[in-house]
N, CA, C and O atoms as a Maestro MAE file, in Angstrom:
{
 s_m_m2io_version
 :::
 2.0.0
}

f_m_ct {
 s_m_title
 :::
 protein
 m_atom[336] {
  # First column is atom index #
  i_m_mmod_type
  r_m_x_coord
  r_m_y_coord
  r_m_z_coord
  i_m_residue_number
  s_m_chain_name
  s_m_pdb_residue_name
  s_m_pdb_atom_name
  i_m_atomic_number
  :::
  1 25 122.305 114.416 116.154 1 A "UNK " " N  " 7
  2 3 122.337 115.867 116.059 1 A "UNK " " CA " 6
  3 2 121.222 116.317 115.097 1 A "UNK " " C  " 6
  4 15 121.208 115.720 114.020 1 A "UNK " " O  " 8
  5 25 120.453 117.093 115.256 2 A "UNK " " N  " 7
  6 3 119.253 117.761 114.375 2 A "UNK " " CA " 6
  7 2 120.093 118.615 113.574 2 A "UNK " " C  " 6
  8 15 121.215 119.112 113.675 2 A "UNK " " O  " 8
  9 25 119.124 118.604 112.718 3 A "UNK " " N  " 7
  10 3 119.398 119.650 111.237 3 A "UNK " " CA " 6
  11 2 119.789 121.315 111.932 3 A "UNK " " C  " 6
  12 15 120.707 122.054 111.576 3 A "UNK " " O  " 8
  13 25 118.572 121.608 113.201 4 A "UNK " " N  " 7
  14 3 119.168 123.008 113.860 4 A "UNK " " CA " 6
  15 2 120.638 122.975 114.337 4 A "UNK " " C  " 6
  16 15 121.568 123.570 113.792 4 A "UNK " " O  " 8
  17 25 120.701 122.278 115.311 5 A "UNK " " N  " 7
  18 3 122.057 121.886 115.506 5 A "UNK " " CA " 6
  19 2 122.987 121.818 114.663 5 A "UNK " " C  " 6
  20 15 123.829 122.561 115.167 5 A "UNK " " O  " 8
  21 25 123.442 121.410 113.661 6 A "UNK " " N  " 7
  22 3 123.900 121.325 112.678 6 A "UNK " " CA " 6
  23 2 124.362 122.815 112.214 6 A "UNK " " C  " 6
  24 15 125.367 123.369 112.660 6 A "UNK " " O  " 8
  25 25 123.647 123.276 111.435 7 A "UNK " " N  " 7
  26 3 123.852 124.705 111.360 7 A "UNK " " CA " 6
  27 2 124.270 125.987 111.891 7 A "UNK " " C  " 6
  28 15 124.727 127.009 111.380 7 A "UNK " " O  " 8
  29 25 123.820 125.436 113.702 8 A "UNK " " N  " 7
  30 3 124.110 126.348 114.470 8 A "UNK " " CA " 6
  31 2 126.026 126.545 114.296 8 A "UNK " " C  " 6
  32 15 126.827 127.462 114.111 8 A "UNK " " O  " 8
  33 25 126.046 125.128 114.484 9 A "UNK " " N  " 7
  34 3 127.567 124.668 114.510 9 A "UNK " " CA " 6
  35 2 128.613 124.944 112.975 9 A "UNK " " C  " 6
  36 15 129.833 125.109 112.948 9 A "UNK " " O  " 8
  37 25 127.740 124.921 111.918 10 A "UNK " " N  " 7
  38 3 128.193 124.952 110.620 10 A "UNK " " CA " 6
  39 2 127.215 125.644 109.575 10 A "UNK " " C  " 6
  40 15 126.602 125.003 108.722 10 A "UNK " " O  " 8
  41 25 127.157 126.654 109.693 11 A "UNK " " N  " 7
  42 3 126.288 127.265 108.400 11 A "UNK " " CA " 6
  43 2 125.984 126.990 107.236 11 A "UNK " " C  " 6
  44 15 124.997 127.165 106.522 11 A "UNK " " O  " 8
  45 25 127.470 126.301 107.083 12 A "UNK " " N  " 7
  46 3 127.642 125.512 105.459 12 A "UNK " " CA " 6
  47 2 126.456 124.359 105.549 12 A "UNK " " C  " 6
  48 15 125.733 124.165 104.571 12 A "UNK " " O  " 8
  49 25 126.351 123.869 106.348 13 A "UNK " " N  " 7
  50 3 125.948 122.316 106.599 13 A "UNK " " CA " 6
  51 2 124.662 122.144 105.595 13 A "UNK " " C  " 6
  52 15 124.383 121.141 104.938 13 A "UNK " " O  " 8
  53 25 123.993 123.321 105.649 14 A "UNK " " N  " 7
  54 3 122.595 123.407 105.093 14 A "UNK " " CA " 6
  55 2 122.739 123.254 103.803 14 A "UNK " " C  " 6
  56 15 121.710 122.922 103.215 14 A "UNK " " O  " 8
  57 25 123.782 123.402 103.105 15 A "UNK " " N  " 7
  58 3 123.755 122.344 101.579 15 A "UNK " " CA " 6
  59 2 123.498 121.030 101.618 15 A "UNK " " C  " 6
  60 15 123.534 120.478 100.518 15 A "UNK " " O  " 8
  61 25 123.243 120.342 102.567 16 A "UNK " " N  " 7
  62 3 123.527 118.932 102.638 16 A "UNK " " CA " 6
  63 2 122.238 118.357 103.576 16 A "UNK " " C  " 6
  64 15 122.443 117.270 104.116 16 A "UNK " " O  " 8
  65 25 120.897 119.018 103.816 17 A "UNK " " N  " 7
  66 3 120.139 119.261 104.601 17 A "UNK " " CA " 6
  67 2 119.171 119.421 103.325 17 A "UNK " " C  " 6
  68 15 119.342 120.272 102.452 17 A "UNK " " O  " 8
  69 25 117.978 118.342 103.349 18 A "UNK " " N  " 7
  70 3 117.079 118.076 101.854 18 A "UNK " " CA " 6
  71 2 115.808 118.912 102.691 18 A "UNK " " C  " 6
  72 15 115.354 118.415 103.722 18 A "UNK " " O  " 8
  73 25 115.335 120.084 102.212 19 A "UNK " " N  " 7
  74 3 113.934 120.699 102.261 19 A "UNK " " CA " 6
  75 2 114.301 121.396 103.805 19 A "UNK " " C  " 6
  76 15 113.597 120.998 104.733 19 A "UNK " " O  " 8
  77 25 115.323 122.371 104.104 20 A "UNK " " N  " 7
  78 3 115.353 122.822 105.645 20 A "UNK " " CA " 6
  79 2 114.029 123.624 105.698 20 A "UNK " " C  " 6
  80 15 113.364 124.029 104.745 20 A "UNK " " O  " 8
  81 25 113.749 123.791 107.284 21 A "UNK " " N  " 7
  82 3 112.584 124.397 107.581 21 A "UNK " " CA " 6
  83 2 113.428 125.877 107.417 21 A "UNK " " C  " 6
  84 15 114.607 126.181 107.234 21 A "UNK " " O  " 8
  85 25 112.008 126.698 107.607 22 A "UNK " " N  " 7
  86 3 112.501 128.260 108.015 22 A "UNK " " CA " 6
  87 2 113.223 128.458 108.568 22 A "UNK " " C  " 6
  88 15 114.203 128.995 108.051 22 A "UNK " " O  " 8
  89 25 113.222 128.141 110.064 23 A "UNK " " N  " 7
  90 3 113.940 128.075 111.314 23 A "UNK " " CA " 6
  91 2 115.675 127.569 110.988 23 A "UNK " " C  " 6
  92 15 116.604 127.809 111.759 23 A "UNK " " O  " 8
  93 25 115.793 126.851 109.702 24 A "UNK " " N  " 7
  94 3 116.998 126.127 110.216 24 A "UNK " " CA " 6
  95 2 117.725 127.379 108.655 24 A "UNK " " C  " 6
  96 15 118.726 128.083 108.520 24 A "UNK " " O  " 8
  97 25 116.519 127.045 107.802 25 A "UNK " " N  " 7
  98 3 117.477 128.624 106.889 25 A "UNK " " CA " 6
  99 2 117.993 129.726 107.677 25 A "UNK " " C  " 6
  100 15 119.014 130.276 107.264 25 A "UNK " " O  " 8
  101 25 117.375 130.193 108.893 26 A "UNK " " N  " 7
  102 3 117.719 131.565 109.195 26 A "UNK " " CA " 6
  103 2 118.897 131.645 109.849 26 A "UNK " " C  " 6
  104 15 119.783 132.496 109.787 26 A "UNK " " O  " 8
  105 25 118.738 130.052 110.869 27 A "UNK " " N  " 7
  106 3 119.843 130.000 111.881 27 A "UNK " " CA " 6
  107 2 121.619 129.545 110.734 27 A "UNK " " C  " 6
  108 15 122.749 129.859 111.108 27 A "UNK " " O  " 8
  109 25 121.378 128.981 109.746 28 A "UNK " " N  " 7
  110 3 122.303 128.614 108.855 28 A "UNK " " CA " 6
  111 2 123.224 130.598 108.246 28 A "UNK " " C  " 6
  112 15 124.346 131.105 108.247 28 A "UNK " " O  " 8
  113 25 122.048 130.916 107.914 29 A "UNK " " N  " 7
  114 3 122.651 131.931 107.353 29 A "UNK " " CA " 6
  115 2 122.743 133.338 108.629 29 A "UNK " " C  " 6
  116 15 123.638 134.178 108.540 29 A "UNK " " O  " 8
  117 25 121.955 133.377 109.464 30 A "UNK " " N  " 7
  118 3 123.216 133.770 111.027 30 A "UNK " " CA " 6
  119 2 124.564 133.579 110.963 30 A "UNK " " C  " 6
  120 15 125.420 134.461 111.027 30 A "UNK " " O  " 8
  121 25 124.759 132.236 110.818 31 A "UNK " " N  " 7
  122 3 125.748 131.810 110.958 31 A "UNK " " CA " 6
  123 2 127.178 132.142 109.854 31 A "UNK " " C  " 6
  124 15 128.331 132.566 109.936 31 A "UNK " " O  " 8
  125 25 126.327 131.691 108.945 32 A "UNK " " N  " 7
  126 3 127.207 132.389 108.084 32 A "UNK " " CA " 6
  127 2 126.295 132.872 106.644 32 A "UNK " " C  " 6
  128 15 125.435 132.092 106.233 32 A "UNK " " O  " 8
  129 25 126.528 134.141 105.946 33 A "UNK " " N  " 7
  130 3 125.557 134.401 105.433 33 A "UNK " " CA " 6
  131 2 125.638 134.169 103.777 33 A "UNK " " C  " 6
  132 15 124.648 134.391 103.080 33 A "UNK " " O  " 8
  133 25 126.749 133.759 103.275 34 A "UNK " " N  " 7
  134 3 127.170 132.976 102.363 34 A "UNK " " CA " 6
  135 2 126.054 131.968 102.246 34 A "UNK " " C  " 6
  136 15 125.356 132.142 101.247 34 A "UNK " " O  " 8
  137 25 125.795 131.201 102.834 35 A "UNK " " N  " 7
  138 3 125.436 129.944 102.845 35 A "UNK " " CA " 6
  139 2 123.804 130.073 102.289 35 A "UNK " " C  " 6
  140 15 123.175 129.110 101.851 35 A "UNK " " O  " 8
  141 25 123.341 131.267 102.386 36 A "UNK " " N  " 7
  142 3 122.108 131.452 100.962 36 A "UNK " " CA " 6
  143 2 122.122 131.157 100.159 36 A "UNK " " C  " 6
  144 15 121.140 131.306 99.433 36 A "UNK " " O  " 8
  145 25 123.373 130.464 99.689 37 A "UNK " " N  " 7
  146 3 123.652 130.298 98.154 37 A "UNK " " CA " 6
  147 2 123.216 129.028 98.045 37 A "UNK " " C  " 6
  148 15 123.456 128.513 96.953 37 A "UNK " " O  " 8
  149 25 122.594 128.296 98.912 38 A "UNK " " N  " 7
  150 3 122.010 126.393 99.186 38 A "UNK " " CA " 6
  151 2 120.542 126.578 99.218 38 A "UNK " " C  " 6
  152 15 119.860 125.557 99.313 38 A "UNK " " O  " 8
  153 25 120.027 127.583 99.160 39 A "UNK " " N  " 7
  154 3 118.680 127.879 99.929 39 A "UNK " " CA " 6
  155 2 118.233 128.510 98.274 39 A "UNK " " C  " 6
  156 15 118.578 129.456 97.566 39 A "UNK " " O  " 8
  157 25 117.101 127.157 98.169 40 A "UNK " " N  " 7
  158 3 116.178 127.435 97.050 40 A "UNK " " CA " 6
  159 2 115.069 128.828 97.135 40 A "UNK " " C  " 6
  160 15 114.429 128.962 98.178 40 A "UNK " " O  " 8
  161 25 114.960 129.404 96.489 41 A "UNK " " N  " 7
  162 3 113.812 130.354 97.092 41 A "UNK " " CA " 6
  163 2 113.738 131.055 98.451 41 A "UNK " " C  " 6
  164 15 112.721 130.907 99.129 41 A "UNK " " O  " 8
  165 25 115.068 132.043 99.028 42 A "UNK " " N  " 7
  166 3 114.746 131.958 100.191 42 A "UNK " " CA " 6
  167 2 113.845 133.513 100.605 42 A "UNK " " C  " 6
  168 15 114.234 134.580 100.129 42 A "UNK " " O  " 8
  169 25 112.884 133.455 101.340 43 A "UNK " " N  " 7
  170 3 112.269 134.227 102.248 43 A "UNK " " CA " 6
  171 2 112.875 135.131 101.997 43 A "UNK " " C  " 6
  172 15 114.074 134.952 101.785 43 A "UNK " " O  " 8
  173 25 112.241 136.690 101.896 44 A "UNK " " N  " 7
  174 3 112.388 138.419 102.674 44 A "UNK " " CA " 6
  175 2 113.498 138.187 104.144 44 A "UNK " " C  " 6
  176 15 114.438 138.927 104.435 44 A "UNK " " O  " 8
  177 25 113.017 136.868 104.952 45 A "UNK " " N  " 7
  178 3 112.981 137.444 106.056 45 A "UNK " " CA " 6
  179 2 115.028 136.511 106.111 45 A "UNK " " C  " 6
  180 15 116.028 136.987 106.648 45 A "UNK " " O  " 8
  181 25 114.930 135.441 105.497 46 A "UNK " " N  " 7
  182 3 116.184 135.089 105.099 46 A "UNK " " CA " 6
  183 2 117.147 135.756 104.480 46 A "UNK " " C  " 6
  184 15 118.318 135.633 104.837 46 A "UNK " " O  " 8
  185 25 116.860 136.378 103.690 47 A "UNK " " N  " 7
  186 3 117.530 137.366 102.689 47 A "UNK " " CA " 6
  187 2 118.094 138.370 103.825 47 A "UNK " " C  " 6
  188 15 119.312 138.529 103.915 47 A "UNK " " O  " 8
  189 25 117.240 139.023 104.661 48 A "UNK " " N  " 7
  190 3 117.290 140.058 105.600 48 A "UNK " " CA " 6
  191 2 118.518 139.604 106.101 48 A "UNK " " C  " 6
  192 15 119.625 140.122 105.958 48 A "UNK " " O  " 8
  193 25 118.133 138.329 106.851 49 A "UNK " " N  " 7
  194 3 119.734 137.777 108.019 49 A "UNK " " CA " 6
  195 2 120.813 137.281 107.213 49 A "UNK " " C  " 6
  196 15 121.942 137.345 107.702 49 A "UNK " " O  " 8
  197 25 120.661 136.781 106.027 50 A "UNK " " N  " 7
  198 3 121.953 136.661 105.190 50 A "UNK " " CA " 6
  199 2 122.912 137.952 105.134 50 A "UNK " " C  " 6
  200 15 124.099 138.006 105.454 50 A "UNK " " O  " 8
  201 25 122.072 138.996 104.634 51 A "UNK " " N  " 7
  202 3 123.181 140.076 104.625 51 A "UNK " " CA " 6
  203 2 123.353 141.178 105.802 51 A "UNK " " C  " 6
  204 15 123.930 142.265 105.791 51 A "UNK " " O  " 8
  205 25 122.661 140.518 106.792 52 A "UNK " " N  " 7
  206 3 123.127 141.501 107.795 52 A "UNK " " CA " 6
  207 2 123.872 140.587 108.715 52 A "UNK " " C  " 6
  208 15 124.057 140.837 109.906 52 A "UNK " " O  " 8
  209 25 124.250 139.614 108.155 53 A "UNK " " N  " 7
  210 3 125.596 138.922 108.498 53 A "UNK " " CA " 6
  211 2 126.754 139.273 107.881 53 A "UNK " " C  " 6
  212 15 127.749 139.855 108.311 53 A "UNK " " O  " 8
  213 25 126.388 138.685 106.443 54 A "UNK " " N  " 7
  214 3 127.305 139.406 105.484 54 A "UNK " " CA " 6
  215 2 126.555 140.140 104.561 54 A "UNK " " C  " 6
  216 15 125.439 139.788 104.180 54 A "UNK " " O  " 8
  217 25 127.377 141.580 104.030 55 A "UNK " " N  " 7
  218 3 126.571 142.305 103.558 55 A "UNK " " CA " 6
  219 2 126.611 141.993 101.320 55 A "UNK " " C  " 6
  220 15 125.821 142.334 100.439 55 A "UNK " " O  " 8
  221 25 127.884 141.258 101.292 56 A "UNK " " N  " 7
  222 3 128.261 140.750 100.202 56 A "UNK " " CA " 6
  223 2 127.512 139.788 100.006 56 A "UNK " " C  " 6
  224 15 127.683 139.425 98.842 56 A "UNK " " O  " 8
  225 25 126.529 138.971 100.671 57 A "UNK " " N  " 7
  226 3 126.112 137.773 100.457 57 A "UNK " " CA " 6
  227 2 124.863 137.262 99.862 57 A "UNK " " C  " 6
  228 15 124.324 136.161 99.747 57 A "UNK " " O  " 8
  229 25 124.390 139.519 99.242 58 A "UNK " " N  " 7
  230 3 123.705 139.977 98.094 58 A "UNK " " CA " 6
  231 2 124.105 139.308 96.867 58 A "UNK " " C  " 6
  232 15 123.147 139.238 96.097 58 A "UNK " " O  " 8
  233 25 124.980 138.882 96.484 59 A "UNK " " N  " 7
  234 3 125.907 138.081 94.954 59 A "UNK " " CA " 6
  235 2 124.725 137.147 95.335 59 A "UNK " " C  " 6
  236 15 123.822 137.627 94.649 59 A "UNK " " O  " 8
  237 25 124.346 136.413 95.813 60 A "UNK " " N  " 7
  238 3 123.532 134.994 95.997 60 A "UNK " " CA " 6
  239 2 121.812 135.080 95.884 60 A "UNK " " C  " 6
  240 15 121.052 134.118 96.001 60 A "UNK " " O  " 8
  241 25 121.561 135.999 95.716 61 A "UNK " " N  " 7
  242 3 119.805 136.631 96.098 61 A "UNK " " CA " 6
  243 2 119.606 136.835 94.398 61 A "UNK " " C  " 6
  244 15 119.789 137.940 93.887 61 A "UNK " " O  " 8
  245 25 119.329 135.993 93.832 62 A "UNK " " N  " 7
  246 3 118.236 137.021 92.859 62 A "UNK " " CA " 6
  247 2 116.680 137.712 93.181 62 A "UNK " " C  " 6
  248 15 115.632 137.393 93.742 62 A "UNK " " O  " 8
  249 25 117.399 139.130 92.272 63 A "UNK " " N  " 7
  250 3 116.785 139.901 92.533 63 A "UNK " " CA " 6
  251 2 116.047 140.414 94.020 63 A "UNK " " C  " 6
  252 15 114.846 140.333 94.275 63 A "UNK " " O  " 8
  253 25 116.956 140.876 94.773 64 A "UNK " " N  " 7
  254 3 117.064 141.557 95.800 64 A "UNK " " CA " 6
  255 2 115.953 142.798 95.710 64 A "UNK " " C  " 6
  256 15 115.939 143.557 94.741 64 A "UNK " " O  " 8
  257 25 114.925 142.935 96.947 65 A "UNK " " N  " 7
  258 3 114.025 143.525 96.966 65 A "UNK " " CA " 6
  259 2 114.667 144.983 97.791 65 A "UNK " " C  " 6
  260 15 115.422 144.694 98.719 65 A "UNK " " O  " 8
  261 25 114.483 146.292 97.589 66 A "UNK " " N  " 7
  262 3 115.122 147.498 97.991 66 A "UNK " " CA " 6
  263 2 115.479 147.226 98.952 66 A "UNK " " C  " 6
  264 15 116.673 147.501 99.063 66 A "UNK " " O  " 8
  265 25 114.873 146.593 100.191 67 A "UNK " " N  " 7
  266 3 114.783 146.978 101.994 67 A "UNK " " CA " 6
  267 2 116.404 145.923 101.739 67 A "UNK " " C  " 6
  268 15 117.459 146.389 102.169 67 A "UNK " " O  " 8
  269 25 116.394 144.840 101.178 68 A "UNK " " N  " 7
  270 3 117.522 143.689 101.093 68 A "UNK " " CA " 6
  271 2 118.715 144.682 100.620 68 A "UNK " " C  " 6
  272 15 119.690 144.792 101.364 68 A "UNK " " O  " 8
  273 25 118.670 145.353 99.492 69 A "UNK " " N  " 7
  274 3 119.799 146.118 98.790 69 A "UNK " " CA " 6
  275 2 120.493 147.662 100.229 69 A "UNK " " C  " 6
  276 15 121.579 148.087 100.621 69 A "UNK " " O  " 8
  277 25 119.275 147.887 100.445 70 A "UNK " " N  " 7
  278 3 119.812 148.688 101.764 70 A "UNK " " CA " 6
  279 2 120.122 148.407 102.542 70 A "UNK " " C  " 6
  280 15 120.984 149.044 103.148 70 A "UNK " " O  " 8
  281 25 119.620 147.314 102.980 71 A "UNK " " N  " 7
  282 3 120.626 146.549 104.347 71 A "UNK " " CA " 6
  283 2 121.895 146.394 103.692 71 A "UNK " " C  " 6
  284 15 122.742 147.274 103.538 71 A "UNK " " O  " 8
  285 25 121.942 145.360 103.371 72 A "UNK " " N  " 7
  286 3 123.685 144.861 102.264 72 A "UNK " " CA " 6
  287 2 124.555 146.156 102.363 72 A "UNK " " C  " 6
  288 15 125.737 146.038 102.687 72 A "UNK " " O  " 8
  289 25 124.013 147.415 102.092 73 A "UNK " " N  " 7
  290 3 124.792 148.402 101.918 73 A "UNK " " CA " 6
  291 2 124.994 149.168 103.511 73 A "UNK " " C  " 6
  292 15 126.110 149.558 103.853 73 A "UNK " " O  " 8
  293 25 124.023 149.292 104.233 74 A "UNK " " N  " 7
  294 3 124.675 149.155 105.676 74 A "UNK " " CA " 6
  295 2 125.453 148.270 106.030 74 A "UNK " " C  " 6
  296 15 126.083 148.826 106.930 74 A "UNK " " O  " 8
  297 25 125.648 147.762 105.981 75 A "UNK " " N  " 7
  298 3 126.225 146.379 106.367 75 A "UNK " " CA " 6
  299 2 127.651 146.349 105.832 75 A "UNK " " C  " 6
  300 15 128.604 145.897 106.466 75 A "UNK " " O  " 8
  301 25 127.719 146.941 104.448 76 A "UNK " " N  " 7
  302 3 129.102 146.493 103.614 76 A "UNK " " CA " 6
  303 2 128.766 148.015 102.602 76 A "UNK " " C  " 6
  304 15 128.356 147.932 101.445 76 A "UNK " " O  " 8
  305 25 129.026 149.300 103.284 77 A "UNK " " N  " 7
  306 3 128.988 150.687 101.762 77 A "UNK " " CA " 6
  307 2 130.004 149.898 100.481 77 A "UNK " " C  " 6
  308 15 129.657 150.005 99.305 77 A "UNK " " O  " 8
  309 25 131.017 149.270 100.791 78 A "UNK " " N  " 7
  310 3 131.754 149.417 99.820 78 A "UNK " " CA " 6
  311 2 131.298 148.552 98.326 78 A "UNK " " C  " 6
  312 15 131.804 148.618 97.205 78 A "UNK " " O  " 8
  313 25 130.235 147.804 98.792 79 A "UNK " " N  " 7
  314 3 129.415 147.101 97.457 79 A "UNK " " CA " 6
  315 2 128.838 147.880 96.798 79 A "UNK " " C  " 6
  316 15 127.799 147.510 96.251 79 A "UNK " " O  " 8
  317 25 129.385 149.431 96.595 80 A "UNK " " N  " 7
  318 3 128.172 150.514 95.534 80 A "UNK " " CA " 6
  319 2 129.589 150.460 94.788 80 A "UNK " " C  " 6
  320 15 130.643 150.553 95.419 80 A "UNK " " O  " 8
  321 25 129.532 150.292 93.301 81 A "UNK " " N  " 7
  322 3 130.387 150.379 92.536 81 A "UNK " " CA " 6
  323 2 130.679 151.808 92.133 81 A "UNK " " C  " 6
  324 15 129.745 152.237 91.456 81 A "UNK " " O  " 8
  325 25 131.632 152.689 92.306 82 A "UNK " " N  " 7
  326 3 131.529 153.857 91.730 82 A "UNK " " CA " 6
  327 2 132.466 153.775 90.535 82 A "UNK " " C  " 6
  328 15 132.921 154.842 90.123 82 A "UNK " " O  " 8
  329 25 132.763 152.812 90.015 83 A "UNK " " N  " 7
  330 3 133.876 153.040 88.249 83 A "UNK " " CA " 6
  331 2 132.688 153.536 87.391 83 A "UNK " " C  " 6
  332 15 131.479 153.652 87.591 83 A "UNK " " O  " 8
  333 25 133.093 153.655 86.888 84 A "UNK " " N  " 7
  334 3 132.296 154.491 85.322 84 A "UNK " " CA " 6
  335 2 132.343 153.738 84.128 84 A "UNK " " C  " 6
  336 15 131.861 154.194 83.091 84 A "UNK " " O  " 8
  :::
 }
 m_bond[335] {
  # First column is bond index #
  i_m_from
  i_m_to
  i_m_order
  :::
  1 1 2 1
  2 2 3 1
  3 3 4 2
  4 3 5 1
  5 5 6 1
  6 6 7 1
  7 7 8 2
  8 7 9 1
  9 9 10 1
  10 10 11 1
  11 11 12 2
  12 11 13 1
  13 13 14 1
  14 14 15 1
  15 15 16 2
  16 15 17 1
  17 17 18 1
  18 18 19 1
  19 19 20 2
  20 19 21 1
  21 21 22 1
  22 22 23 1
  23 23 24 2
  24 23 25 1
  25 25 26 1
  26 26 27 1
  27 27 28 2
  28 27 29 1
  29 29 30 1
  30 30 31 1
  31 31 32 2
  32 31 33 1
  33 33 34 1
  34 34 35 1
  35 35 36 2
  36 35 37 1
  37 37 38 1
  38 38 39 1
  39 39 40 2
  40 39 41 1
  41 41 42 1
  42 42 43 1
  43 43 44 2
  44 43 45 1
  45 45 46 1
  46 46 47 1
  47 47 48 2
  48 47 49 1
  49 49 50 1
  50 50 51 1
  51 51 52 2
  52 51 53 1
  53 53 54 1
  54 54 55 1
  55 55 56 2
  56 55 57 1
  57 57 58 1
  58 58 59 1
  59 59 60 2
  60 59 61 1
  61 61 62 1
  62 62 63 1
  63 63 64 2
  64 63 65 1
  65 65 66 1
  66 66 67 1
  67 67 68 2
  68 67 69 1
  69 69 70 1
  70 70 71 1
  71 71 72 2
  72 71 73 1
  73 73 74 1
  74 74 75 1
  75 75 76 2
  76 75 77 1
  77 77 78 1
  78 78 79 1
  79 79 80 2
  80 79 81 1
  81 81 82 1
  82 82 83 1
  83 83 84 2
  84 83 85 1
  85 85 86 1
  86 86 87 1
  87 87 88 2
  88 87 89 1
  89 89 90 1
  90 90 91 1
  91 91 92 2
  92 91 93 1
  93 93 94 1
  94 94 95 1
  95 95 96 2
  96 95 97 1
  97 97 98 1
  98 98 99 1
  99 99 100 2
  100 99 101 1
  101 101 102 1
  102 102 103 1
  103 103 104 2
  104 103 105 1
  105 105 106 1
  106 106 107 1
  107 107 108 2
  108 107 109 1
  109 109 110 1
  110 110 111 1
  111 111 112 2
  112 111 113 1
  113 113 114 1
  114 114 115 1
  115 115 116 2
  116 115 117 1
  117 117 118 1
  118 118 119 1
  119 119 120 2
  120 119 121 1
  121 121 122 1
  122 122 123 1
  123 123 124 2
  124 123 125 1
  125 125 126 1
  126 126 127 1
  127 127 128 2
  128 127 129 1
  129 129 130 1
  130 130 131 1
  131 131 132 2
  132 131 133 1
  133 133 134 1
  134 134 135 1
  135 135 136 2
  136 135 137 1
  137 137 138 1
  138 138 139 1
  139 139 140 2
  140 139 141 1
  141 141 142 1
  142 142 143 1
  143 143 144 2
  144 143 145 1
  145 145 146 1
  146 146 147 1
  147 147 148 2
  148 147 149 1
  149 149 150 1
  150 150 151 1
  151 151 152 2
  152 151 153 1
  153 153 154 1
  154 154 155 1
  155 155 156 2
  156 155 157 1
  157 157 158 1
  158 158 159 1
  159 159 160 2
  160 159 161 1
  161 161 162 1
  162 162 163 1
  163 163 164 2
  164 163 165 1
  165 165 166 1
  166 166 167 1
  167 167 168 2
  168 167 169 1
  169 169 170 1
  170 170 171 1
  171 171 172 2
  172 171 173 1
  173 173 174 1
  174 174 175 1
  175 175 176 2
  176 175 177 1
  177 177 178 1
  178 178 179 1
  179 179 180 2
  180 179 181 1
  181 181 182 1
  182 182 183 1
  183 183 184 2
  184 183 185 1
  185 185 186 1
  186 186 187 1
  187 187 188 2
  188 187 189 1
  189 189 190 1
  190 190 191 1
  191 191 192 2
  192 191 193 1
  193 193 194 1
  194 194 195 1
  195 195 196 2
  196 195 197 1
  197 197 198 1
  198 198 199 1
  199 199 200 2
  200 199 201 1
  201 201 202 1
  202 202 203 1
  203 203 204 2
  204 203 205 1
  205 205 206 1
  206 206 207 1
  207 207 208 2
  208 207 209 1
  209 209 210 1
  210 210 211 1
  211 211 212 2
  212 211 213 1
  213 213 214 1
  214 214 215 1
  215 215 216 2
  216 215 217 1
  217 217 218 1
  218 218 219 1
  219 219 220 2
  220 219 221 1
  221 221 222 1
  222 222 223 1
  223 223 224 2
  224 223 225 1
  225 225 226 1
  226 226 227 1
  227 227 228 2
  228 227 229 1
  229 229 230 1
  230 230 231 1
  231 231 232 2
  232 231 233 1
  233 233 234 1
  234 234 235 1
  235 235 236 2
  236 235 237 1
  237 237 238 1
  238 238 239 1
  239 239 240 2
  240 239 241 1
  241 241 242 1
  242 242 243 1
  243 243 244 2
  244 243 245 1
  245 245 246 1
  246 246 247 1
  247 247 248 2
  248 247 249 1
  249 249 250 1
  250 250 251 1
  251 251 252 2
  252 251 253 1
  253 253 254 1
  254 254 255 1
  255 255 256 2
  256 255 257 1
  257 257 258 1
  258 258 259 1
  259 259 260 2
  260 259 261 1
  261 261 262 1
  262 262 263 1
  263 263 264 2
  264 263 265 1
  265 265 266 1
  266 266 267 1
  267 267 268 2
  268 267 269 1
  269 269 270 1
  270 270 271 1
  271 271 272 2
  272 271 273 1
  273 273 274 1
  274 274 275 1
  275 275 276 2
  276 275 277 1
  277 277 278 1
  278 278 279 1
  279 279 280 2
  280 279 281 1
  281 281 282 1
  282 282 283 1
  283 283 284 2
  284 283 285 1
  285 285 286 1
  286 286 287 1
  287 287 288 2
  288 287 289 1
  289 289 290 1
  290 290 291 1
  291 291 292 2
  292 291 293 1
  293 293 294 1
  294 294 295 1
  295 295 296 2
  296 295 297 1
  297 297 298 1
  298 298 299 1
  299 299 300 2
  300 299 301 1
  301 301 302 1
  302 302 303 1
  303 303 304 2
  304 303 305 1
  305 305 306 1
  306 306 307 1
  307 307 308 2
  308 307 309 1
  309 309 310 1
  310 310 311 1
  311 311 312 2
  312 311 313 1
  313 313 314 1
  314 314 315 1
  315 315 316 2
  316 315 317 1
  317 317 318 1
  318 318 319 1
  319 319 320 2
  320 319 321 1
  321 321 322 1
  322 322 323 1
  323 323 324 2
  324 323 325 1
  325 325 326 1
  326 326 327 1
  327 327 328 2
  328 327 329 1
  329 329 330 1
  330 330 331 1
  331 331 332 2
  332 331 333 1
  333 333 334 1
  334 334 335 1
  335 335 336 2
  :::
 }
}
C-alpha cells in the first residue's frame, strides 16, 4: 500500500509517514483535518484543506495567515470567541 493510499484510507496515518510529499499532506488532511498537527511546516495550500475540512483544525497552524483564519471561520463561525 503507498503512503497515498494510506491516508486516503486514514488521515491519521501521516504521523507515521517520514518526509510525506505535498500530495500525500493534502490528501491526509482531506481526510481528516486534524491530522495537520503531524505535518512539519505545512503549506498555504495545506492549511487551506485542513480547515475547510475542519474549521477547528486552526488550534494546529501556527500563525495562521488571514485567507486561513477566514476560511476556519466559514467553515466553523463559532471559533470567534465573544467572552470578554
Amino acid at each position: 500500500m503507498t503512503n497515498l493510499e494510506r491516508v486516503k484510507e486514514n488521515g491519521l496515518s501521516i504521523q507515521f509517514i517520514k518526509n510525506p510529499t505535498l500530495e500525500v499532506q493534502i490528501e491526509a488532511v482531506k481526510k481528516y483535518g486534524y491530522s495537520i498537527k503531524y505535518i512539519k511546516n505545512p503549506s498555504l495550500e495545506v492549511q487551506l484543506e485542513a480547515v475547510k475540512e475542519n474549521g477547528s483544525s486552526i488550534k494546529y497552524i501556527k500563525n495562521p495567515t488571514l485567507e486561513v483564519q477566514l476560511e476556519a471561520l466559514r467553515r466553523n463561525p463559532k471559533l470567534i470567541d465573544t467572552r470578554k
